[in-house]
N, C-alpha and C positions, 0 to 999 in steps of 0.2 A: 392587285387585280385578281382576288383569286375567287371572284364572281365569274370573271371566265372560264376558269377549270371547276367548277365547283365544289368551291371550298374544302371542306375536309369530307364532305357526301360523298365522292365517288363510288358509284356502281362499281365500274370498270376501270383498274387502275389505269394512268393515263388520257380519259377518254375528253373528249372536249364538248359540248355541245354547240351545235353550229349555229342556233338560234342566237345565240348570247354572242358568239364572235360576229352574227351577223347584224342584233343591235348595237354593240361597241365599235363595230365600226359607221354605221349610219351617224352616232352619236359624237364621233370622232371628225367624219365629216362636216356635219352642222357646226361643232367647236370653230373648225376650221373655216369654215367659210364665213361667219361671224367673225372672227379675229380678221381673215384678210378684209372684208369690207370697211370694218373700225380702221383700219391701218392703210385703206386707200381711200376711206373721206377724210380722215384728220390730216393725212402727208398733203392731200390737194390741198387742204385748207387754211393748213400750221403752216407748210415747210414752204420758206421762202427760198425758190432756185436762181442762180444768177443769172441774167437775162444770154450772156455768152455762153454758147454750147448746154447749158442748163446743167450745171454741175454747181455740187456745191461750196460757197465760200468757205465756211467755218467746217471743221472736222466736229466738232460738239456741238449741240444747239445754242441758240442763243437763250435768250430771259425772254424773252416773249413768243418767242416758237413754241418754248418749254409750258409755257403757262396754258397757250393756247391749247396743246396739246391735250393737257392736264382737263382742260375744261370741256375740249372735247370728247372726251374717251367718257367724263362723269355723262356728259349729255347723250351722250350715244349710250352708254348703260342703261339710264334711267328711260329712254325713248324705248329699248329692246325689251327693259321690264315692264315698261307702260302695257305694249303693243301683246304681251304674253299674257297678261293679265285678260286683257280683253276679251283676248283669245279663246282663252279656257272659261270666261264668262259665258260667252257667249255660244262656244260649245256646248255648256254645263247644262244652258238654257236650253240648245235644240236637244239634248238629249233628254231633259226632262221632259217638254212638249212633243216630241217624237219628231221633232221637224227637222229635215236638216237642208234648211238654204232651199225651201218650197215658200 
């Protein structure tokens, strides 16, 4: 991480720039809230709870939680790289035509 101190540049030994700690953390953020979303659609979706107090039966997954999982997380990647693509298409587009969302 030594984008956040930068790197071997230092003006001022020690010093940090507060813009860079202030995008690592927005960016740490977003990691974040990506990952818990992926891991509370796929646990609704995969993980089968026992209908008693909702706790679960097996300590390891079974073969088919596992799988579902598996093809969850690929379909949830590719739908979040779908949707980013678009994104920046279409970004790309209002900034080149000067529009943005008129």
């Amino acid at each position: 991480m030594s984008f956040l101190f930068g790197g071997g540049n230092r003006s001022v030994e020690g010093s940090v720039d507060p813009a860079k700690i202030e995008m690592a953390v927005a960016e740490l953020d977003m990691i974040t809230d990506v990952f818990n979303r992926l891991v509370n659609s796929c646990h609704t979706k995969c993980i089968s709870q026992n209908p008693n107090n909702h706790r679960y039966v097996e300590g390891d997954l079974l073969k088919g939680e596992s799988v579902c999982i598996d093809r969850c997380t690929a379909k949830f990647f590719e739908v979040n790289k779908k949707v980013g693509e678009r994104m920046s298409a279409m970004g790309s587009a209002a900034q080149a035509t000067g529009s943005f969302g008129r």
